[in-house]
Every structure is written in C-alpha cells, then in structure tokens.
N, C-alpha and C positions, 0 to 999 in steps of 0.2 A: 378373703378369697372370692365372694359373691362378686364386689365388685368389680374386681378381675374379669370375671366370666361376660358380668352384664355390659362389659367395655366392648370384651370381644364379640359379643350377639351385636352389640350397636357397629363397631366398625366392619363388620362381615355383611350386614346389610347394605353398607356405604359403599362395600366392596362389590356387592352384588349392583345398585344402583350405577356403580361406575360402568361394569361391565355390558349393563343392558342400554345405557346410554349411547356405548362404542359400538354395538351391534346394532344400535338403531340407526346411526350415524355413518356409512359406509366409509365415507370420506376422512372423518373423526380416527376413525381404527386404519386407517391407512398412512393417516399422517405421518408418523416414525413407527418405522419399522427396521429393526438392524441384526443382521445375523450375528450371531457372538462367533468370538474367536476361540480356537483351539480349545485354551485353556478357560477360557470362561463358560462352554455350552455344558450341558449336561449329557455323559459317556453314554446315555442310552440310545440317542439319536446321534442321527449321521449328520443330520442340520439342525440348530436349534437359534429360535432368534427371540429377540426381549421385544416388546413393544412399547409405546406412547399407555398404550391400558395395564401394563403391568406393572410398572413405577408406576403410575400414579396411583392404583392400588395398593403398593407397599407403600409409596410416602406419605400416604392418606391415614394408615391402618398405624406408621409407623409416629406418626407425628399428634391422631388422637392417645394412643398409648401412653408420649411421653407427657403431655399436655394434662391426662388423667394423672399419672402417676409419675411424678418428676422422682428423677436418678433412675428411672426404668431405663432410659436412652441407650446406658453402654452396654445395657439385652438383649437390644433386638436389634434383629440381622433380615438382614432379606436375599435373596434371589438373585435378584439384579443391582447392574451397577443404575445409577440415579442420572450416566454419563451415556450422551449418544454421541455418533461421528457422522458426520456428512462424506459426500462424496469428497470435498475436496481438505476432507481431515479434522474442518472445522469441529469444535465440541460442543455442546450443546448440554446444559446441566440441567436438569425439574426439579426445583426447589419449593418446598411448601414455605409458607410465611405467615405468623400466627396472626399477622390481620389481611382479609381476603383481598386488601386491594394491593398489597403486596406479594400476593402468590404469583408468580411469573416464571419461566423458562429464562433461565440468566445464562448468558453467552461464557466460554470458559474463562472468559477474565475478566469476571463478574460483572459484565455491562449488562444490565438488566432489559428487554426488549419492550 
C-alpha cells in the first residue's frame, strides 16, 4: 500500500507542476479550451468546460499509475474525455507515449502532428 500512496504524492506534485506551469503560461492555458456538453458537464454548474491543463493532468497521473502498477489501467477513470472538438468538428486526441518523443496530440484518425 506504501507504494501506492508514495505514487500518488509523486504524480500530485506532477499535477501541481502542470498546473503552475499553465498559469505561468497565459497563452499555454488558453490553448484548448472546450465547453462540455449537456451530458458530459457536471449538474452543479450552468457551464462547465475541460481544458488542455486538465487531460494533461489526468493523462499524466493516469499513465504514471499504469506504468507503476501494470493491470491498474481498467481502474482508473478520470473526469474528462482525453477528446477535443474544434470549431469546425475536427477532433483532436492528447495521448501520452511511454517514450517522450512520442507523446503528441494525434489528430482523430490517428495522424500524429
């Protein structure tokens, strides 16, 4: 169980570094931005939107987990979809990759940018 715990102290700091990085970055935290629909926002609010900072903090948190602890993967859930929509419908996917020069935003028919 220790290690458990000392996984999540490490990716909660990663989480936090993400987050102060996007605030540091105006531009960074402005890049995607997408309001959820209906059925996707959370009932407490009247508008609720996912960001570029928020997948990348679940897929971040989500991909040390599995990496530490393989068959964790069909556990853990997140928040958000991993999937954005442009204006003109286009999809847009943030996909981690366990080697860094592989990590990329890959377009919905997997054309990698």
């Amino acid at each position: 169980m220790s290690d458990i715990l000392r996984e999540l102290l490490c990716v909660s700091e990663k989480a936090a570094n993400i987050a102060r990085a996007c605030r540091q970055q105006e531009a960074l935290f402005q890049l995607l931005i997408e309001e959820k629909k209906e059925e996707e926002k959370n009932k407490k609010f009247a508008v609720d939107f996912k960001t570029l900072a928020d997948v990348l903090v679940q897929e971040v948190i989500k991909q040390n987990m599995e990496n530490k602890f393989p068959g964790l993967e069909k556990n853990i859930f997140g928040e958000e979809s991993n999937e954005f929509t442009n204006d003109l419908g286009e999809k847009i996917t943030l996909r981690l990759w366990n080697l860094p020069l592989w990590t990329s935003v890959c377009h919905h028919f997997n054309w990698c940018l």
